[in-house]
C-alpha positions as CSV (number, residue, x, y, z in Angstrom):
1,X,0.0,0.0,0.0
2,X,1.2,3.2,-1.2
3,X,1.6,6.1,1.2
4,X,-1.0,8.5,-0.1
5,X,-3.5,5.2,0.2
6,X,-2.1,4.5,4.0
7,X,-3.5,8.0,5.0
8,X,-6.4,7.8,3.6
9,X,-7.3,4.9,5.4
10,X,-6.0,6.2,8.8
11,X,-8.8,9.4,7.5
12,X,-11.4,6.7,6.9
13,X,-10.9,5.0,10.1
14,X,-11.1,8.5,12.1
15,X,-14.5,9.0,10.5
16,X,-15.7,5.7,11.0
17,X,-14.8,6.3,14.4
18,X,-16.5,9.4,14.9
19,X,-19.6,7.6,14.0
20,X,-19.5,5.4,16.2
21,X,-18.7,7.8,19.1
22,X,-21.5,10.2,18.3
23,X,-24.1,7.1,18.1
24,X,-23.0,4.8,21.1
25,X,-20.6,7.4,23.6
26,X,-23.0,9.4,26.3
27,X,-21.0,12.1,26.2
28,X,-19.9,12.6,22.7
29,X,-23.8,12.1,21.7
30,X,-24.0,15.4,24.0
31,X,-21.6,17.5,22.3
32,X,-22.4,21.1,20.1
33,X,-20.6,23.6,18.6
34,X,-20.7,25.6,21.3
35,X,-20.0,22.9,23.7
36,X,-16.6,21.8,22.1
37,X,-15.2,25.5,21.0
38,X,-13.3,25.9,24.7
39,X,-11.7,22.3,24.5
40,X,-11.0,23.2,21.0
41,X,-9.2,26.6,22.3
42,X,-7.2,24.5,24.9
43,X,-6.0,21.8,22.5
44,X,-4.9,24.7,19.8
45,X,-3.1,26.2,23.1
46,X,-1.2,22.6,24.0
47,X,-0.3,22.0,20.4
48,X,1.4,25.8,21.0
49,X,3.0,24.5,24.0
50,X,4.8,21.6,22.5
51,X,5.6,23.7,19.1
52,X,7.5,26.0,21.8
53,X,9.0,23.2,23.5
54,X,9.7,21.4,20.1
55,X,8.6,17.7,21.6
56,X,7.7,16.5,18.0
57,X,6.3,13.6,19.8
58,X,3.7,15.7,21.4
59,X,2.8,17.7,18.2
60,X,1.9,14.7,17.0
61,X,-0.8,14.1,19.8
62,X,-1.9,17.3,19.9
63,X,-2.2,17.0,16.0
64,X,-4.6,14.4,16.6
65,X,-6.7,16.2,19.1
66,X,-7.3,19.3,16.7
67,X,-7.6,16.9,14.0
68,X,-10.4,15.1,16.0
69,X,-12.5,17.9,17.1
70,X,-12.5,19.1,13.3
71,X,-14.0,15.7,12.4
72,X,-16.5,16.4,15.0
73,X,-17.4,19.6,14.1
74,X,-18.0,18.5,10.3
75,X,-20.4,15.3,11.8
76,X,-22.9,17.8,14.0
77,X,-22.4,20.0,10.4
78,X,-23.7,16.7,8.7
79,X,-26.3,16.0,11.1
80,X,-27.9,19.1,10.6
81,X,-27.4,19.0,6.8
82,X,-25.3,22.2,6.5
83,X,-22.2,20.9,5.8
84,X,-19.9,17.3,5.8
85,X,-16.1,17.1,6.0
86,X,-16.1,16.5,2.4
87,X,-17.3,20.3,2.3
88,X,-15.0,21.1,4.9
89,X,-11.7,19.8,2.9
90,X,-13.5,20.8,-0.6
91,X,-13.6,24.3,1.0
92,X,-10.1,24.9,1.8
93,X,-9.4,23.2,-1.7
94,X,-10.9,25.9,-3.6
95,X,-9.7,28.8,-1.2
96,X,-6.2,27.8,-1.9
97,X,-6.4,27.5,-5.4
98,X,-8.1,31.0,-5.4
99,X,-5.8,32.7,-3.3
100,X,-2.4,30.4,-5.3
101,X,-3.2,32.1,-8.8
102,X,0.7,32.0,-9.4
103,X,0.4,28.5,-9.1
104,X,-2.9,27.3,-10.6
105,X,-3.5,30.4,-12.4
106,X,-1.2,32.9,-15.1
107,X,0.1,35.2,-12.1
108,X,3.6,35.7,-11.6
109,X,4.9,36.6,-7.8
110,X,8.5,37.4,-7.0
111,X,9.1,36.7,-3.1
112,X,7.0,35.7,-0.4
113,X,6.0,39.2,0.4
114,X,4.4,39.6,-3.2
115,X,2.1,36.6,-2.6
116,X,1.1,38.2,1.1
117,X,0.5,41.2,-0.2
118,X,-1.6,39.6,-3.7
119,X,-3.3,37.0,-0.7
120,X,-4.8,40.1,1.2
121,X,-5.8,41.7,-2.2
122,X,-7.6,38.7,-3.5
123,X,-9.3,38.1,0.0
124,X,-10.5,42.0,-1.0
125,X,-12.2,41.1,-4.4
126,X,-14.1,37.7,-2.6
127,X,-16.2,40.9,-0.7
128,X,-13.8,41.5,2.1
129,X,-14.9,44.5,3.5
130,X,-11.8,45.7,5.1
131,X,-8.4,43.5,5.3
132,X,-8.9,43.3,9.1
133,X,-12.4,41.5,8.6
134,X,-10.1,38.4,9.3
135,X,-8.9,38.8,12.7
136,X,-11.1,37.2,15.1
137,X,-11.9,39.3,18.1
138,X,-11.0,37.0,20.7
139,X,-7.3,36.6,19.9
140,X,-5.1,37.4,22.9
141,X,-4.1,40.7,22.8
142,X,-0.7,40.5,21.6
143,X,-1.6,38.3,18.6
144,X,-3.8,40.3,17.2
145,X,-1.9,43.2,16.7
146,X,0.9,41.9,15.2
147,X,-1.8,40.2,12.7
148,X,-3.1,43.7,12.7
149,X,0.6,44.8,11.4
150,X,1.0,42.1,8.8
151,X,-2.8,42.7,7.7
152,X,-2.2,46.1,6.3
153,X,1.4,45.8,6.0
154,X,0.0,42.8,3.3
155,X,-1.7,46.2,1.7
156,X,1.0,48.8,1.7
157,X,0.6,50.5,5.0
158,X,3.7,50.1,6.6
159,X,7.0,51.5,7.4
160,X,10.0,51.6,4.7
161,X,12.9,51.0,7.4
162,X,13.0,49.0,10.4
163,X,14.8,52.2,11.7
164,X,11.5,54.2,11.5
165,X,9.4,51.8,13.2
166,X,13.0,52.3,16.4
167,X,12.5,56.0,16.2
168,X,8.6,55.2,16.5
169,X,9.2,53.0,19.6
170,X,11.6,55.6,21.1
171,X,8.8,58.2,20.7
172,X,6.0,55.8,22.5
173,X,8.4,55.3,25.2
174,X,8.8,59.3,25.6
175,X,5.5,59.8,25.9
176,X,4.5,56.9,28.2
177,X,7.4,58.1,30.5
178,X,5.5,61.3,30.2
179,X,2.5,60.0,31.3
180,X,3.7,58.4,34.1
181,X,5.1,61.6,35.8
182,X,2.1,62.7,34.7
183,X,0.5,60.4,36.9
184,X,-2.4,60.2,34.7
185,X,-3.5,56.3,35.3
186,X,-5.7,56.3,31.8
187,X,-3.3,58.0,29.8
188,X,-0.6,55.5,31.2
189,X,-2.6,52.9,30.4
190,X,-2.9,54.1,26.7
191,X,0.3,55.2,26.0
192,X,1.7,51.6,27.9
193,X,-0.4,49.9,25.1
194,X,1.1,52.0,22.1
195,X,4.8,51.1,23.3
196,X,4.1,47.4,23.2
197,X,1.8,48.1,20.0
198,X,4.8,49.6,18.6
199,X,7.7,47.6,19.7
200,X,5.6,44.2,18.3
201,X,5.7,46.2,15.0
202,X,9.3,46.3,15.5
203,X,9.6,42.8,16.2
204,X,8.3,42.0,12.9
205,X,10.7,44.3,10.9
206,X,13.6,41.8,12.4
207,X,11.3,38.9,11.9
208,X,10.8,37.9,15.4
209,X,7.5,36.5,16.2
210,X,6.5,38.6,19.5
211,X,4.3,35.6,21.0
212,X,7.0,33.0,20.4
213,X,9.3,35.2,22.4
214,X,7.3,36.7,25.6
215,X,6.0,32.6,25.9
216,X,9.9,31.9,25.5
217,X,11.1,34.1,28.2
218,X,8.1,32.7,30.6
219,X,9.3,29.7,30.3
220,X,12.6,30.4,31.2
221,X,11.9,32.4,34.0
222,X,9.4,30.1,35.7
223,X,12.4,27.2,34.9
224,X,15.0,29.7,37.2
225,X,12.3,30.6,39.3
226,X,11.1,26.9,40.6
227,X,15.1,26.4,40.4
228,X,15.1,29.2,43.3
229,X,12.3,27.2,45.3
230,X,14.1,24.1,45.4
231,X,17.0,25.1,46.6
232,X,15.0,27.4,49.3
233,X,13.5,23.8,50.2
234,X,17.3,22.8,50.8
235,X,17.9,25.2,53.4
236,X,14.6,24.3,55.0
237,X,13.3,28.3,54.1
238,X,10.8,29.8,52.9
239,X,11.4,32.5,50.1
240,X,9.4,34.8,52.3
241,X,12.6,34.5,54.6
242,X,15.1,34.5,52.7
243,X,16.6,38.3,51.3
244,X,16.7,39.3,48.1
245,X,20.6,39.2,48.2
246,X,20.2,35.1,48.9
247,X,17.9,34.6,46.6
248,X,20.1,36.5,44.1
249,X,22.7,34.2,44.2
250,X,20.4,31.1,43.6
251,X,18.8,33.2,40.4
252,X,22.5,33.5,39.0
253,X,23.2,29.9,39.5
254,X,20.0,29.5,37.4
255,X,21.1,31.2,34.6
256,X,24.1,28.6,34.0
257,X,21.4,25.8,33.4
């Protein structure tokens, strides 16, 4: 059996199994939409986790899970005759054929950021209202405005040099530390949102993804900081009683591992 045949038998199988769940299994007879979209958020959240932590192993699980609750969605979709996973992978099909014209169509596109920019354009002429119309509303914070940036960036409406966007972070700063002698708590507030707005835009100028990194730099700190707890355990303290001078010395030791 030929590889392209061995998945889609594994596919089959998945579906079959679905089936069966949603006729026999209590619970997954139970399940909506609405029921399944924060178990959905978490498993999208854990596949993160181990893309960060680059277990391949558990990508692969976590794979499955997202892979699972997309087969479910498509069966309630069936039930109530709106839609099958046959739509569902038909769909994307024709959405990435659209939006590929340099590959199934007479289009010729340079780089990467010519088929960004032709993507958001396209996505424009399908009725599009506005190029933001695809960020959903419930992304974290930070996500969404760095797709904000790459959104109209996609269009035109960005910087020319990565040193304007600097000079544009050095000017947010300014006027946050402003605000804060100011003591003005809402302006703080603002002006705090359009430094981390800004320096996000920065980040993708030197193609750092901004999520990647704040996640990156949790982890590590919670690694050195459960590094300081044990060895507070070791001296039979508390880090309420040790100083900050002792627990310094610990937090450096941390940074060797």
């Amino acid at each position: 059996m030929n590889k392209r045949a061995t998945q889609l038998k594994a596919f089959d199988r998945l579906l079959t199994i679905m089936d069966e769940l949603r006729e026999q299994c209590p619970w997954d007879k139970k399940q909506t939409f609405k029921s399944l979209r924060h178990l959905t958020i978490e498993e999208t959240y854990e596949l993160g986790d181990a893309i960060l932590d680059n277990d391949l192993q558990e990508v692969k699980k976590e794979l499955g899970d997202l892979l699972l609750h997309i087969v479910f969605y498509a069966k309630i979709g069936s039930e109530t005759k709106d839609f099958d996973i046959a739509d569902v992978a038909n769909s994307i099909c024709e959405k990435l054929i659209s939006r590929h014209p340099h590959i199934y169509g007479d289009i010729e596109l340079e780089n990467e950021e010519e088929v960004k920019q032709n993507w958001e354009k396209l996505k424009l002429k399908e009725g599009k209202k506005s190029v933001l119309q695809g960020v959903p509303n419930s992304l974290p914070a930070l996500v969404k405005a760095s797709r904000i940036q790459e959104k109209v960036a996609g269009v035109g409406f960005d910087w020319e040099e990565s040193h304007q966007v600097w000079e544009k972070v050095e000017e947010e700063l300014k006027e946050f530390k402003e605000e804060v002698t100011n003591g003005n708590q809402e302006a703080m507030e603002q002006e705090f949102g359009d430094v981390l707005f800004s320096m996000v835009n920065y980040a993708r100028f030197l193609n750092i993804n901004p999520e990647n990194a704040l996640e990156s730099t949790n982890k590590k700190f919670s690694k050195r900081f459960q590094y300081l707890e044990s060895k507070a355990k070791t001296l039979n303290k508390s880090l309420s009683e040790m100083t900050l001078a002792e627990m310094d010395v610990f937090w450096e030791e941390a940074k060797q591992f």
